[in-house]
C-alpha positions as CSV (number, residue, x, y, z in Angstrom):
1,X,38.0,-3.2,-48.4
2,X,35.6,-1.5,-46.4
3,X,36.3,-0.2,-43.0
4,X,33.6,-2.2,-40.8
5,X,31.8,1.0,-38.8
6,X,30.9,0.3,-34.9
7,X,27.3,0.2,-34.2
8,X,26.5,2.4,-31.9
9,X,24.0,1.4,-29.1
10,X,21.1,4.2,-28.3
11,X,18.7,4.2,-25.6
12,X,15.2,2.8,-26.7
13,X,12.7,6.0,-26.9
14,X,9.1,5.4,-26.1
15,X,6.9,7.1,-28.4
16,X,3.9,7.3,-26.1
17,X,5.6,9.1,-23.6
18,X,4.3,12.6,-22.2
19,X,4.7,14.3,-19.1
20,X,4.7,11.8,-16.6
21,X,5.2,11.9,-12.8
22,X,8.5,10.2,-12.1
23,X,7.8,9.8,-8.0
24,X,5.8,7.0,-6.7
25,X,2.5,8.7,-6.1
26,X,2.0,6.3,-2.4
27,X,1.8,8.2,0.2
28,X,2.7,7.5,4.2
29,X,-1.2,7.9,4.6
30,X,-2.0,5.4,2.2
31,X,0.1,2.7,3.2
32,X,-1.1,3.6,7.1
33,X,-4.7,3.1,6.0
34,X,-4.1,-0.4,4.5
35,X,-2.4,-1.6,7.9
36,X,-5.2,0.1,9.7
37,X,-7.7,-2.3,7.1
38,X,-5.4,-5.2,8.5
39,X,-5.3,-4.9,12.0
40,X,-8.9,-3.7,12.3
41,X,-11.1,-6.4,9.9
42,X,-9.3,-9.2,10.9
43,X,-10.9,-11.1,7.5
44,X,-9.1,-8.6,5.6
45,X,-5.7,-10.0,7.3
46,X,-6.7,-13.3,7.5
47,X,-7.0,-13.4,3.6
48,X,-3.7,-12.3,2.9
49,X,-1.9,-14.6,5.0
50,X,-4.3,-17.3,3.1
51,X,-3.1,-16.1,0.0
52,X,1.0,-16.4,0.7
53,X,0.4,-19.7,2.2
54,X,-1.4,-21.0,-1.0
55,X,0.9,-19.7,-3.3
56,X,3.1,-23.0,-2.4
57,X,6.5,-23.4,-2.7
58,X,9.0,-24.2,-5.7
59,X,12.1,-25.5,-7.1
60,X,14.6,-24.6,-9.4
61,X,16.0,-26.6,-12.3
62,X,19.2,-26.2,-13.9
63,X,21.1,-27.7,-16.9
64,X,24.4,-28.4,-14.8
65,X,23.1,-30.9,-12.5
66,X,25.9,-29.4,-9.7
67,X,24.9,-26.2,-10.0
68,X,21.3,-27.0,-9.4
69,X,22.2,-28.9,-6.2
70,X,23.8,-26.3,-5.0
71,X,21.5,-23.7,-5.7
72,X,18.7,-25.6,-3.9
73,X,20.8,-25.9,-0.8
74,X,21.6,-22.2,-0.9
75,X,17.7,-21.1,-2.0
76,X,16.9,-23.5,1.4
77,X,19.8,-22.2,4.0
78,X,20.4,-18.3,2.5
79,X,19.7,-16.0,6.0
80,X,16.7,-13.7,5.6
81,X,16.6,-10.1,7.1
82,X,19.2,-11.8,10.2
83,X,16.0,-13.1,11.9
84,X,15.3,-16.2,9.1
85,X,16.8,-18.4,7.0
86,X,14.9,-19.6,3.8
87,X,14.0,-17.8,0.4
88,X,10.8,-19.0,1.0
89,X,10.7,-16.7,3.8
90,X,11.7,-13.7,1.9
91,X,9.0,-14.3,-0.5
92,X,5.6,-14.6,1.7
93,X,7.3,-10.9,3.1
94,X,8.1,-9.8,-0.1
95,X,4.6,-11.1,-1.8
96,X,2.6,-10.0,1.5
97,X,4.1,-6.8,1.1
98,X,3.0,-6.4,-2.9
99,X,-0.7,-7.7,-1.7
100,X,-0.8,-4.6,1.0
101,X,0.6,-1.9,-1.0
102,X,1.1,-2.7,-4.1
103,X,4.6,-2.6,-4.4
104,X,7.2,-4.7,-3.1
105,X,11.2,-4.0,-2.5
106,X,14.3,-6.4,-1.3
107,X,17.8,-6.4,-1.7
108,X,20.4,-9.4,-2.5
109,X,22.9,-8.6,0.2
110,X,26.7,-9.2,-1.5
111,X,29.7,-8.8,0.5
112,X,33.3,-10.5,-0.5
113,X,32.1,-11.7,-4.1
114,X,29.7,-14.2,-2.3
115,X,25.8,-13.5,-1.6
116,X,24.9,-12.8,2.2
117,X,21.6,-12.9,2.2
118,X,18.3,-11.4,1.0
119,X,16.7,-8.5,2.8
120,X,12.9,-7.3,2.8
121,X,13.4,-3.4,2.7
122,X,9.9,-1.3,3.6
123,X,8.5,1.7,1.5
124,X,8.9,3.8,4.6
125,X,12.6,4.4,3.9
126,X,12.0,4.1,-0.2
127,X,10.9,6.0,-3.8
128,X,10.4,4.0,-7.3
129,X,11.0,6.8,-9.3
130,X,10.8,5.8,-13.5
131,X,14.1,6.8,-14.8
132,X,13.2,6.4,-17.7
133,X,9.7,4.9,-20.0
134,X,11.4,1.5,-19.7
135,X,13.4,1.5,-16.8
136,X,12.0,1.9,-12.8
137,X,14.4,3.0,-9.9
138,X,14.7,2.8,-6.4
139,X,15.9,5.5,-4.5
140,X,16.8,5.7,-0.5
141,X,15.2,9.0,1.7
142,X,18.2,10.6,3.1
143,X,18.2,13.8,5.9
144,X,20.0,15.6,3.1
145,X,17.0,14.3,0.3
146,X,17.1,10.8,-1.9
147,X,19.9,8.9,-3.5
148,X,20.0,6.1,-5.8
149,X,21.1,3.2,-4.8
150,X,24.6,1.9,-5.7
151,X,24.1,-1.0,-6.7
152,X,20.7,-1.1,-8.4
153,X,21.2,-4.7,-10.2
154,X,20.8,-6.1,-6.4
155,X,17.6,-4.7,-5.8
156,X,14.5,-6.4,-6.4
157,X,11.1,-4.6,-7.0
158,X,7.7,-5.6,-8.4
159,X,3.9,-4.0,-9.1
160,X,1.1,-5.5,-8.7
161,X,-1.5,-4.7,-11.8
162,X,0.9,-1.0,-11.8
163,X,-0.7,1.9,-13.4
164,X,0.3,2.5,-16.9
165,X,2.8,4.9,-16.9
166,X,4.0,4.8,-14.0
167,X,5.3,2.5,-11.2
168,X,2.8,2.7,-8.7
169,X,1.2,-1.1,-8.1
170,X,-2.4,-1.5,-6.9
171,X,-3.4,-2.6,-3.8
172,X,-5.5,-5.4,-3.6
173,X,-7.2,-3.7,-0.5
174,X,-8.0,-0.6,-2.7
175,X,-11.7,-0.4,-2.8
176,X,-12.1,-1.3,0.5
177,X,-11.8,1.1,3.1
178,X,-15.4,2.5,2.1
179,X,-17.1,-0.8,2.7
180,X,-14.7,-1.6,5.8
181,X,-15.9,1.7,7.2
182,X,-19.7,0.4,7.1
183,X,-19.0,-2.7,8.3
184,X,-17.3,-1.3,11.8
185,X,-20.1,0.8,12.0
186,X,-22.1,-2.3,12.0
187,X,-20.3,-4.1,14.2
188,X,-19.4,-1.3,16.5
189,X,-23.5,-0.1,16.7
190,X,-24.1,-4.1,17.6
191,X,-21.8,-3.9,20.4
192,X,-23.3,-0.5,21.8
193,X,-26.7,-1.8,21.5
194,X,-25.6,-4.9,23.7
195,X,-24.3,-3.2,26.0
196,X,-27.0,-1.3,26.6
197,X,-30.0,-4.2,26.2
198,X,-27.3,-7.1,27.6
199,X,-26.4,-4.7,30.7
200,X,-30.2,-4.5,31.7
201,X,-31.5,-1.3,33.6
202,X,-34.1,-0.5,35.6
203,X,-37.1,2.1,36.2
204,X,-38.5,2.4,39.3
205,X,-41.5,4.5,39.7
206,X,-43.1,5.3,42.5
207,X,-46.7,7.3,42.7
208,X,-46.6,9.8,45.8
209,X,-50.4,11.1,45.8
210,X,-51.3,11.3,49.7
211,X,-47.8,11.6,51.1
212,X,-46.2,14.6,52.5
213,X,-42.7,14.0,52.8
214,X,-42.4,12.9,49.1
215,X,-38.8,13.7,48.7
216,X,-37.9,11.4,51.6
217,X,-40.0,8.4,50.6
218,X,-38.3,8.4,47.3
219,X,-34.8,8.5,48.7
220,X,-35.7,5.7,51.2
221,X,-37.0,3.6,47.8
222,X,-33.7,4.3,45.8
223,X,-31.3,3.2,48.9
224,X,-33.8,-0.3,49.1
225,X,-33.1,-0.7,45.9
226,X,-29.6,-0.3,45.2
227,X,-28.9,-2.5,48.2
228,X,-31.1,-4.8,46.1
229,X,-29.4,-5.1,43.1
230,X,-25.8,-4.4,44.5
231,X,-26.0,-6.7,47.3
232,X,-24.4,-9.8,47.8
233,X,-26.5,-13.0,46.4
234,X,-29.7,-12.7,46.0
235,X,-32.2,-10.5,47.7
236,X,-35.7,-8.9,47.6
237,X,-36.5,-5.7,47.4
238,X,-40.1,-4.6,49.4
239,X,-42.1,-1.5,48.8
240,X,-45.2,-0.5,50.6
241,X,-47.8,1.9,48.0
242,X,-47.8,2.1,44.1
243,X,-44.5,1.4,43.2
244,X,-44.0,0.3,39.5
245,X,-41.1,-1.0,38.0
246,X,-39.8,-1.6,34.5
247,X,-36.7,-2.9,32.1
248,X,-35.4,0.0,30.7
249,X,-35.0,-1.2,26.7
250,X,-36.7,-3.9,26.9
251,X,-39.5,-3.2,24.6
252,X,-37.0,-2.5,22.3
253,X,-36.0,-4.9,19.3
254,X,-32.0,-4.9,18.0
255,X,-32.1,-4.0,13.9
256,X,-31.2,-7.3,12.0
257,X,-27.4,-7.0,11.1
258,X,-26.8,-10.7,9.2
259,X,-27.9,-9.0,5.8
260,X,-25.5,-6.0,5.5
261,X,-22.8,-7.4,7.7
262,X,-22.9,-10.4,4.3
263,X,-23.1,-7.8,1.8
264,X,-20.2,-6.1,3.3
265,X,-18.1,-9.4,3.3
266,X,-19.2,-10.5,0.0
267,X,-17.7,-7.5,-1.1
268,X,-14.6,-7.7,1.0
269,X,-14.1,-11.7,0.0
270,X,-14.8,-10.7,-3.8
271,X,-12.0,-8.3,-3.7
272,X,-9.3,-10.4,-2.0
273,X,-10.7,-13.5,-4.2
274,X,-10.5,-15.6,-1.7
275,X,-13.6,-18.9,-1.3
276,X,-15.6,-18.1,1.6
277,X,-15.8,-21.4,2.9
278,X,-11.7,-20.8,3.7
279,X,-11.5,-18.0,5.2
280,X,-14.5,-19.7,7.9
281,X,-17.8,-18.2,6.4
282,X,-20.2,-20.8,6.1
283,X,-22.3,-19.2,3.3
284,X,-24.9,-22.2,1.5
285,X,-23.1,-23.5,-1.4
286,X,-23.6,-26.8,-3.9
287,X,-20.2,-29.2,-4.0
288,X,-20.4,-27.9,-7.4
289,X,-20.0,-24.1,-6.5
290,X,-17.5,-25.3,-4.1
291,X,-15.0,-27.1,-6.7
292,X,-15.5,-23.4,-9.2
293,X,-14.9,-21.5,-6.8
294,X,-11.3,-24.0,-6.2
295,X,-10.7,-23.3,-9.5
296,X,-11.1,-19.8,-9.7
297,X,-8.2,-19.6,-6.8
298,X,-5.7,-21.6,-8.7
299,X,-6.0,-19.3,-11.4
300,X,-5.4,-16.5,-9.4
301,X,-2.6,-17.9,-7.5
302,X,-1.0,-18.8,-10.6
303,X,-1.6,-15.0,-12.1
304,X,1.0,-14.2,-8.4
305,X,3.4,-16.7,-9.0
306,X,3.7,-15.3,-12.8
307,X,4.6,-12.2,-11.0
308,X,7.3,-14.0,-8.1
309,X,8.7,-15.7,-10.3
310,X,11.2,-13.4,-12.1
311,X,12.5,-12.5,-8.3
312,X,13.0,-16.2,-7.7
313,X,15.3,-15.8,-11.1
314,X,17.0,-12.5,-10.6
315,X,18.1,-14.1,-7.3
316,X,19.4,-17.4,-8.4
317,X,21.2,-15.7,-11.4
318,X,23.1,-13.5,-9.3
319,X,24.2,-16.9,-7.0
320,X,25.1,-18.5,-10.2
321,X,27.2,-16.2,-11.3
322,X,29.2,-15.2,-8.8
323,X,29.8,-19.0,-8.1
324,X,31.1,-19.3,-11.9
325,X,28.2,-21.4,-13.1
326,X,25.6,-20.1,-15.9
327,X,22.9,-18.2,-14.7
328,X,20.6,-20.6,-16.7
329,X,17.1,-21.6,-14.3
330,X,13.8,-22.3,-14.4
331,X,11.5,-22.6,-11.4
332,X,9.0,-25.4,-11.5
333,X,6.3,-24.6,-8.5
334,X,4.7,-26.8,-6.7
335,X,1.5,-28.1,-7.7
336,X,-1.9,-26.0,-7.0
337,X,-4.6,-28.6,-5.8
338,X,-7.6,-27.2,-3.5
339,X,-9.5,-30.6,-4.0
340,X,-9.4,-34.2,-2.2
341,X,-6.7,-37.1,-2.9
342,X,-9.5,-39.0,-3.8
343,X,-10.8,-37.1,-6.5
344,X,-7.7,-36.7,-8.2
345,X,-6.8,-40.7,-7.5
346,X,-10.6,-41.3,-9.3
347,X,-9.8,-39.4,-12.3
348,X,-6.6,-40.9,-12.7
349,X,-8.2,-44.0,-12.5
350,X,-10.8,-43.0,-15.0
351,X,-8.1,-41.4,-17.4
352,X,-5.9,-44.8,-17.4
353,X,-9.2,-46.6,-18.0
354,X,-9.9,-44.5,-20.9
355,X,-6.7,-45.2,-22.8
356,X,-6.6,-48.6,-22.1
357,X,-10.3,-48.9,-24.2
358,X,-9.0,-46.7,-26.7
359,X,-5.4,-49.1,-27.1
360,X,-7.9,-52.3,-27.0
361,X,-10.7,-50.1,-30.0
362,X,-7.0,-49.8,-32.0
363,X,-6.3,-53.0,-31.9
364,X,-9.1,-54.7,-33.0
């Protein structure tokens, strides 16, 4: 009889691995720029916040039919960063965070054997380092340098589209600052020009041939006229000689700004893949183009949920089993529809008319 050896368990080794950059290459600039995209193009904002709305909400399923209760009720109640209660609430911080950045970072709060509450953590106070080819980690900025964290099976952490080889996500506002940049130059060269065409100045020019005390005449005109036009109400202004006067600008016609400022968004609404008719940009478009462009959406929504929707699970497995139940889920999402209740009640009507002729061609 053979003596039955112990298998001995080795880490996985990567064989494309060479000398890669273990640190999150995002810097504090970076992440300050995106904000500054945010709060300065408010399209750019208004898009993400479009984009964790329509993501929708969910449910989770479970095989024991009481531990599925009462993981609902605790997905629905759990408190959220002390301020909200909800994990829905986590997630449109957690995915709004991913959109921005490209990375996003929470924590599953455990005290006493029992789950807290879920906490958005920001990048400010974090690394992802890769500890190793398969394996990211999150580490806290300390005074005295960076730690790991204690508990890393609490933490959550995702990438949107990450670079290969490392765990730096993509932003979905990368690409943009260039064409922001043009387009508040645009709008900022609008608003100086009105100011100075809107705010309408004067010339007044007066011809002094034949007078000897020219100085004096003119100082008389430019104390008429300012009580003129500073007056109150209305008054006139009388000058005696040849006295001209003149709309400073007004000869001159504002450059045409509705063709680049559209260019500029067209690129902007390409990136964030939102439909222009919802974020309020009445751009010509067929019903046609309308319902593609729908479609389009749902598929990219779908693409973020694929990428939510292992948080959703890491967090009801860790309630599931520290309350002794099987940490067996699956989260069914709501459904993604972008077009009327009475298109979707006319096809159904039209699919149950189909296969009741196709029952009725069988049977004969």
């Amino acid at each position: 009889m053979g003596f039955l050896k112990k298998e001995k368990k080795t880490a996985a080794a990567v064989q494309t691995q060479g000398t890669w950059s273990p640190m999150l290459p995002v810097t504090a600039g970076e992440r300050s720029l995106y904000r500054a995209l945010r709060d300065q193009v408010p399209i750019i904002d208004a898009a993400i916040f479009k984009l964790v709305r329509l993501v929708g909400g969910f449910r989770v399923a479970c095989p024991d039919e009481k531990a599925e209760k009462a993981l609902q009720q605790f997905l629905d109640c759990v408190p959220v960063n002390g301020m909200t209660r909800g994990v829905e609430s986590f997630l449109s911080t957690y995915f709004e965070q991913l959109l921005t950045y490209g990375n996003a970072v929470g924590e599953v709060v455990v005290a006493d054997g029992a789950v807290r509450g879920l906490y958005n953590a920001s990048l400010e106070d974090l690394e992802i380092r890769m500890v190793s080819p398969m394996e990211a980690g999150v580490f806290v900025i300390r005074d005295s340098g960076t730690e790991p964290c204690l508990y890393p099976e609490l933490i959550l952490h995702s990438a949107l589209n990450p670079v290969p080889g490392t765990a730096r996500g993509t932003s979905i506002l990368k690409g943009l600052p260039f064409v922001s940049e043009v387009l508040l130059n645009i709008y900022r060269t609008v608003g100086i020009n009105w100011e100075r065409m809107g705010n309408v100045r004067f010339a007044v020019t007066c011809k002094n041939e034949g007078y000897m005390n020219a100085g004096d005449r003119a100082g008389q005109l430019a104390q008429a006229w300012h009580n003129a036009m500073h007056g109150p109400g209305v008054s006139d202004f009388v000058a005696v000689g040849d006295v001209s006067i003149k709309a400073i600008g007004a000869d001159g016609q504002q450059m045409d700004s509705n063709v680049p400022v559209r260019q500029m968004l067209e690129q902007i609404v390409a990136k964030m893949g939102i439909p222009p008719f919802l974020l309020g940009l009445s751009w010509s478009s067929t019903e046609r183009m309308s319902s593609q462009q729908a479609d389009m959406l749902t598929s990219e929504l779908t693409a973020y949920r694929r990428i939510l929707e292992p948080v959703i699970r890491k967090i009801g497995g860790i309630w599931l089993r520290l309350n002794g139940y099987a940490d067996e889920l699956d989260v069914v999402w709501d459904e993604i529809t972008m077009q009327d209740e009475v298109d979707h009640a006319n096809a159904a009507y039209l699919t149950a008319r189909a296969d009741a002729l196709r029952r009725k061609e069988e049977t004969v």
